[in-house]
C-alpha positions as CSV (number, residue, x, y, z in Angstrom):
1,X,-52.1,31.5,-38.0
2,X,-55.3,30.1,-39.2
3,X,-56.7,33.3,-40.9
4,X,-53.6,34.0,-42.7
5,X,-53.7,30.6,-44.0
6,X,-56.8,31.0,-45.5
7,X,-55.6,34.7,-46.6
8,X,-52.8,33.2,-48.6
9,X,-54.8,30.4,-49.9
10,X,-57.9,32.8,-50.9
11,X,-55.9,36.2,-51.7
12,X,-52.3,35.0,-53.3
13,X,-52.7,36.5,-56.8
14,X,-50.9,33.6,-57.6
15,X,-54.3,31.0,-57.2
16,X,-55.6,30.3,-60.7
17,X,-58.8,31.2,-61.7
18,X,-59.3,27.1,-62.3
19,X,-58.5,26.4,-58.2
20,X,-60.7,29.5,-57.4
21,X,-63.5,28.4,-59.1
22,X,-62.7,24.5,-57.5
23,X,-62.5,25.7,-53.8
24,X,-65.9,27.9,-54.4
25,X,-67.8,25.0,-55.7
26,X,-66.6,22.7,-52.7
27,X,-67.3,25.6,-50.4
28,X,-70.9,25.4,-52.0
29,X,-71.3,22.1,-51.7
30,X,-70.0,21.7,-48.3
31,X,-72.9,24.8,-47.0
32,X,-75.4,22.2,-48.8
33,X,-74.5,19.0,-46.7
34,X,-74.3,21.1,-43.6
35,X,-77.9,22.3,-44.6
36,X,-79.3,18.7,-45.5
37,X,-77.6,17.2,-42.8
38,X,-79.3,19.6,-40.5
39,X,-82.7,18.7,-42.2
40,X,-82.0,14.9,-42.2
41,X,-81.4,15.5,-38.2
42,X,-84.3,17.3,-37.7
43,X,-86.5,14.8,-39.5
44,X,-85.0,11.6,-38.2
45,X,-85.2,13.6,-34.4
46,X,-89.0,13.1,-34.9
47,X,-91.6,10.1,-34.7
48,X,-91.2,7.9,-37.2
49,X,-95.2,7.0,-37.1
50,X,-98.1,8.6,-37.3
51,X,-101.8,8.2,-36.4
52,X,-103.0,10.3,-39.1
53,X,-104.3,14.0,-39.0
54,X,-107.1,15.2,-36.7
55,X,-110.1,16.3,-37.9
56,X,-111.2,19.6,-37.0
57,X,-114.9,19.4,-38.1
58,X,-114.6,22.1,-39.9
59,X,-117.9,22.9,-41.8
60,X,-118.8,25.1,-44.6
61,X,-121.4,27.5,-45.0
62,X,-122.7,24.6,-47.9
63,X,-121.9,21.3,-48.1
64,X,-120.3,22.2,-52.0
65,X,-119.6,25.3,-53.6
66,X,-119.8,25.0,-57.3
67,X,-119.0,28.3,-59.2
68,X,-119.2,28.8,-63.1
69,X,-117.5,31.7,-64.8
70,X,-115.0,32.7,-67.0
71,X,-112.1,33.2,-64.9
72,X,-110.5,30.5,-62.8
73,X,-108.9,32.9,-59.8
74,X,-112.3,34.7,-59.5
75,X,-114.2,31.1,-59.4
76,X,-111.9,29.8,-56.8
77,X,-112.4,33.1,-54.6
78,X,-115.5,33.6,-54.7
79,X,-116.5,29.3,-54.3
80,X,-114.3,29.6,-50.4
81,X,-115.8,32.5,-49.7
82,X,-119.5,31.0,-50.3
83,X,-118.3,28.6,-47.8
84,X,-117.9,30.6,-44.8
85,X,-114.3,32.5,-46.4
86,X,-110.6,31.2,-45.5
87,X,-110.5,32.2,-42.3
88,X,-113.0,29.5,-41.4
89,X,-110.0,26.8,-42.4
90,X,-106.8,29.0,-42.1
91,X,-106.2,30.5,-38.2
92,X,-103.3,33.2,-37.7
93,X,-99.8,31.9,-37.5
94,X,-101.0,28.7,-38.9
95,X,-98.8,26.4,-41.4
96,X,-101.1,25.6,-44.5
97,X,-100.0,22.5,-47.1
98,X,-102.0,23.2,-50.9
99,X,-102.0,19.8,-52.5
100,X,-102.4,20.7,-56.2
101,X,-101.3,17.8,-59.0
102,X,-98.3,18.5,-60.3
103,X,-97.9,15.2,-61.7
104,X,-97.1,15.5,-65.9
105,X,-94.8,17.3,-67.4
106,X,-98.0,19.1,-69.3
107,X,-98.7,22.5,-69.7
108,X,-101.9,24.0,-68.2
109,X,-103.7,24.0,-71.5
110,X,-104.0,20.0,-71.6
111,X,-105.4,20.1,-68.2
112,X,-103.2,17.1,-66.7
113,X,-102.5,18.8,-63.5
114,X,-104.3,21.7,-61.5
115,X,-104.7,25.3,-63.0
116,X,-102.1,27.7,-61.3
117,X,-104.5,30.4,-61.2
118,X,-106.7,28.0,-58.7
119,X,-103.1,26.9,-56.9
120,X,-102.4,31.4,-56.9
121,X,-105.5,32.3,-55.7
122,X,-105.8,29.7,-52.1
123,X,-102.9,31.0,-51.4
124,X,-103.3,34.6,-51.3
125,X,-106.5,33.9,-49.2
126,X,-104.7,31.7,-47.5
127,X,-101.6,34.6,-46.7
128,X,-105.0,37.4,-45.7
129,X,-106.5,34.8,-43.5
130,X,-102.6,35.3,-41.8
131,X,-101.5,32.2,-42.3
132,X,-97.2,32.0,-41.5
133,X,-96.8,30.0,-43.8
134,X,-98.0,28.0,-47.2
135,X,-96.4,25.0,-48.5
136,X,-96.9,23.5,-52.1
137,X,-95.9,20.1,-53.3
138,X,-96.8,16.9,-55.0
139,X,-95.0,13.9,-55.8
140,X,-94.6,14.0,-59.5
141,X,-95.2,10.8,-62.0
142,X,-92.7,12.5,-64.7
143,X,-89.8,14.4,-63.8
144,X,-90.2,16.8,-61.3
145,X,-88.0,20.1,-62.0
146,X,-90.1,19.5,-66.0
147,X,-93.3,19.1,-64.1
148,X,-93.3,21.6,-61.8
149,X,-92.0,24.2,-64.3
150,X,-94.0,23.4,-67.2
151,X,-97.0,23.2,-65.7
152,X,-97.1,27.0,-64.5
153,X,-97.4,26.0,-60.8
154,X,-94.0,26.7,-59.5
155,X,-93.8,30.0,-60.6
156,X,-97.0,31.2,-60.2
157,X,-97.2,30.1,-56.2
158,X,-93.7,31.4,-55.7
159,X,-94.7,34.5,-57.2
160,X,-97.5,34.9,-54.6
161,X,-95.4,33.6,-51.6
162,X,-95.7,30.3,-51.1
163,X,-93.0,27.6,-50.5
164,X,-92.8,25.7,-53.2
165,X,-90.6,22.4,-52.8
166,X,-89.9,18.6,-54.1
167,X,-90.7,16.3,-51.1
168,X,-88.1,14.2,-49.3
169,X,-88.3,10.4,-49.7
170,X,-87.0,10.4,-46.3
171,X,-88.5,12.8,-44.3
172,X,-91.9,10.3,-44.0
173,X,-93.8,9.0,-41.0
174,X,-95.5,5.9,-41.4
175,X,-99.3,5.7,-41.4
176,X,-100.2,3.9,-38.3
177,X,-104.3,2.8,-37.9
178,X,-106.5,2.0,-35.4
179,X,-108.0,-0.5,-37.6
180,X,-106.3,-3.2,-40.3
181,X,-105.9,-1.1,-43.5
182,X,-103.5,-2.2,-46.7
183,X,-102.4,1.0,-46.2
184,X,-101.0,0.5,-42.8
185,X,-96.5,1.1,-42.2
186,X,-97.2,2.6,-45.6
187,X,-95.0,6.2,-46.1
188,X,-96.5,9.9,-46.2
189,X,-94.7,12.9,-46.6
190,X,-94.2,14.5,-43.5
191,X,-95.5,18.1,-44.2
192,X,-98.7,16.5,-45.5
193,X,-99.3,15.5,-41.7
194,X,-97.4,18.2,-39.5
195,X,-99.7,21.3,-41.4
196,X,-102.4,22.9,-39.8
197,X,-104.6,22.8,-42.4
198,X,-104.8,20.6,-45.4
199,X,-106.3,22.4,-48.7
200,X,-106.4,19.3,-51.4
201,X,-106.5,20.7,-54.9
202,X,-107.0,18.5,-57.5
203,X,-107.7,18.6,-60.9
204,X,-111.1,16.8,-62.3
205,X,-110.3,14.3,-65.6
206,X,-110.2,11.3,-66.7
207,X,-107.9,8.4,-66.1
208,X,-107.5,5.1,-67.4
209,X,-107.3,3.1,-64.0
210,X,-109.8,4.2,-62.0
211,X,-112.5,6.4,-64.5
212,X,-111.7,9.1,-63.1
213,X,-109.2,10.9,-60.8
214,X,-110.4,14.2,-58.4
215,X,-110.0,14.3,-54.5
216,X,-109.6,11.0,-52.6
217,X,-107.4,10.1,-55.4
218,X,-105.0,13.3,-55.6
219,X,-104.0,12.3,-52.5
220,X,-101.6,9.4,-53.2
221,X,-99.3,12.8,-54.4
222,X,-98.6,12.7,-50.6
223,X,-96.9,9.1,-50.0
224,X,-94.0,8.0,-50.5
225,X,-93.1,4.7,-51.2
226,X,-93.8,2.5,-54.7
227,X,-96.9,4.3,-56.5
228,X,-98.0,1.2,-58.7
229,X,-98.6,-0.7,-55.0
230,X,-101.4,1.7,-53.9
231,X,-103.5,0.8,-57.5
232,X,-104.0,-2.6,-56.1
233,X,-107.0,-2.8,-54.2
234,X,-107.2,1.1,-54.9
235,X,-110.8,1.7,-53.7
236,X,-110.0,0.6,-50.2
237,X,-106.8,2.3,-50.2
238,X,-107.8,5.2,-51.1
239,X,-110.5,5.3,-48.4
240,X,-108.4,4.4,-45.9
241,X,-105.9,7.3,-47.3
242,X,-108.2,10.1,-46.9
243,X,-109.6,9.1,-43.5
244,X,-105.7,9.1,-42.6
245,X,-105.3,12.9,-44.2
246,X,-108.5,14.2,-43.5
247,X,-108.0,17.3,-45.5
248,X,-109.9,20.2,-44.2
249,X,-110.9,21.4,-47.4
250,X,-111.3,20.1,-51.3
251,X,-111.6,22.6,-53.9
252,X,-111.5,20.7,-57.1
253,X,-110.2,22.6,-60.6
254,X,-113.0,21.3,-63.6
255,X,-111.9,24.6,-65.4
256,X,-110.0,22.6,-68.2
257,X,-111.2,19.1,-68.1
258,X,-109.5,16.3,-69.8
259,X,-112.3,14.1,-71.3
260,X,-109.9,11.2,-72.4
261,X,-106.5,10.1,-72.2
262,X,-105.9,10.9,-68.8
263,X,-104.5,10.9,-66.3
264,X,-101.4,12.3,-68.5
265,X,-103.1,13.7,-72.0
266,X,-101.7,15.8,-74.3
267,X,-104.1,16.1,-76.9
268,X,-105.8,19.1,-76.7
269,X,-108.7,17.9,-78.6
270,X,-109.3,16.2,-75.0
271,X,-109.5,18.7,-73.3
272,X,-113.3,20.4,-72.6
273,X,-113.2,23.8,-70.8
274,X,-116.0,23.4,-68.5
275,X,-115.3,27.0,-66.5
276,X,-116.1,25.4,-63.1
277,X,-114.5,25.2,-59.7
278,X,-116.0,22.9,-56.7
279,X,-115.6,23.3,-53.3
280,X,-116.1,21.1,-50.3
281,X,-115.4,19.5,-46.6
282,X,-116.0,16.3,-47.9
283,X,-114.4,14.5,-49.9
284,X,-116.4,11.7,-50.7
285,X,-119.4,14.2,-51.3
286,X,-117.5,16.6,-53.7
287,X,-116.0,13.7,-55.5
288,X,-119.2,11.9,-56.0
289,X,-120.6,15.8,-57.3
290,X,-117.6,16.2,-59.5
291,X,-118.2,12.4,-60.8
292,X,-122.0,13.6,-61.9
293,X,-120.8,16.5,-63.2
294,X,-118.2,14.9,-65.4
295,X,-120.8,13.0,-66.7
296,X,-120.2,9.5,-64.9
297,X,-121.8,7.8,-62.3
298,X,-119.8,8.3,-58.9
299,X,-120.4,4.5,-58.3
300,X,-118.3,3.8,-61.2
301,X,-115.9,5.0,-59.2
302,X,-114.0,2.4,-57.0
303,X,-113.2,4.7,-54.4
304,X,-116.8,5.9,-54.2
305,X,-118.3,2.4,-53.7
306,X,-115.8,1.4,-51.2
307,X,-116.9,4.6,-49.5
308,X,-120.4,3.8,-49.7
309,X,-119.6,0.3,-48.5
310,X,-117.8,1.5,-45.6
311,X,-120.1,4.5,-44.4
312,X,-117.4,6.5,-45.1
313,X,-118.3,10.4,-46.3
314,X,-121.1,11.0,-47.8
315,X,-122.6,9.8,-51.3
316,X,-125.7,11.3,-51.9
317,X,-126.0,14.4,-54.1
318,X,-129.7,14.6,-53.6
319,X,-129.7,15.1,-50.0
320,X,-126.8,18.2,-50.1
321,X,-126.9,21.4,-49.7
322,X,-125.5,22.7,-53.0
323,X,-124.6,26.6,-53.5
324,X,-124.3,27.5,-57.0
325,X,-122.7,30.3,-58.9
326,X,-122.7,32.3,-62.0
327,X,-120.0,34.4,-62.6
């Protein structure tokens, strides 16, 4: 009886073309629910705090990788595989998240967020080091759907397989430390903890905050939460943020570098192409390199003293063991 109900209610030629469309767009919408219900369950099914990722020690080849040329999917190639190649930091079956900025709806010419052809080529390394799968996102500062699109990043990394996505306010954990932090109960994505590797890619320029915004600070793209909070005390938090993520590697996009302006732009008379991609484990060290090389000193950087301050990472160019390349 039940199937030729929905027989006479789907194939009576008498249904107008007005109900049809009606009963396919609640059909639609009621296969979306069932799907985000499903998710929400999932999520909700899991812990709700977290102590942070674990480190995995990984170590490169060189402490940085810093890699001049002329194109930015070459630079970015050739800078992981200086440090030991993606297999070092991906492992087979492995779930990978690529933290670029996507913050401004900008396109990649002012050099507000990361350069897609950096973001394209981690993850096709990161697919031939057999990696199952590769997640992108960020938590936007403009509107999302604009930023992702506009900025070339969407396209691009769905092009070369990735899963690209907007991250769920509610599918968090919250940060949980072993030691008092103003970060503490505060909320992170979930996929920025659950991956099995961590590949932060920010984008080196200016802002108007903090001097300048590179690793440590690209992170706050992974919490949740009220944004303007975390620039109080931001030096400390952002300390306490990284040791929290831990990410496994930094490869930082100074291809297009916003001299001024930032962190949004949109002059491109700010903008400086500086053709250079740096890599590193640590991100204290490669932001303190990218800082130098920007032409400030890394303990202008509130995030960099606190560092310094609290033996966190390493701040002393002199002492690393730099790689360079000319491309």
């Amino acid at each position: 009886m039940e199937n030729k109900a929905l027989q006479r209610i789907f194939f009576d030629r008498k249904i107008s073309r007005k109900r049809f469309l009606k009963l396919g767009v609640l059909g639609l919408a009621f296969i979306s629910f069932n799907e985000l219900l499903a998710k929400a369950v999932r999520a909700f099914a899991r812990p709700e705090v977290s102590k942070g990722r674990v480190s995995k020690g990984i170590k490169g080849d060189f402490d940085l990788v810093v890699a001049k040329g002329d194109d930015p999917y070459q630079l970015t190639v050739k800078a992981i595989e200086a440090m030991g190649g993606m297999s070092r930091f991906v492992k087979e079956n492995s779930t990978v998240l690529i933290k670029p900025n996507i913050g401004w709806d900008r396109a990649p010419e002012q050099a507000a967020n990361t350069n897609p052809d950096v973001v394209a080529a981690l993850v096709d390394m990161c697919f031939q080091a057999k990696a199952k799968r590769v997640n992108v996102f960020d938590r936007s500062c403009n509107e999302a759907r604009r930023c992702y699109s506009n900025s070339g990043i969407e396209k691009i990394a769905k092009e070369h397989g990735a899963n690209v996505f907007f991250p769920d306010s509610w599918n968090v954990v919250k940060a949980d430390f072993l030691y008092e932090s103003p970060m503490q109960n505060w909320p992170v994505f979930r996929e920025a903890i659950e991956c099995d590797t961590f590949i932060n890619v920010p984008v080196l320029k200016h802002h108007g905050l903090t001097g300048l915004t590179i690793s440590m600070k690209n992170l706050m793209g992974v919490c949740a939460g009220i944004r303007g909070q975390i620039h109080q005390d931001i030096g400390r938090k952002l300390v306490d943020l990284t040791d929290f993520i831990k990410p496994d590697l930094n490869v930082v996009d100074a291809f297009r570098v916003l001299r001024a302006h930032g962190p949004s732009g949109g002059d491109l008379n700010d903008v400086v192409k500086m053709k250079t991609v740096i890599a590193g484990t640590d991100a204290v060290l490669t932001d303190a390199y990218a800082a130098d090389f920007f032409g400030e000193d890394p303990f202008s950087l509130p995030n960099i003293q606190q560092a310094k301050l609290s033996g966190f990472g390493a701040t002393n160019i002199s002492s690393a063991n730099i790689k360079k390349i000319e491309l």
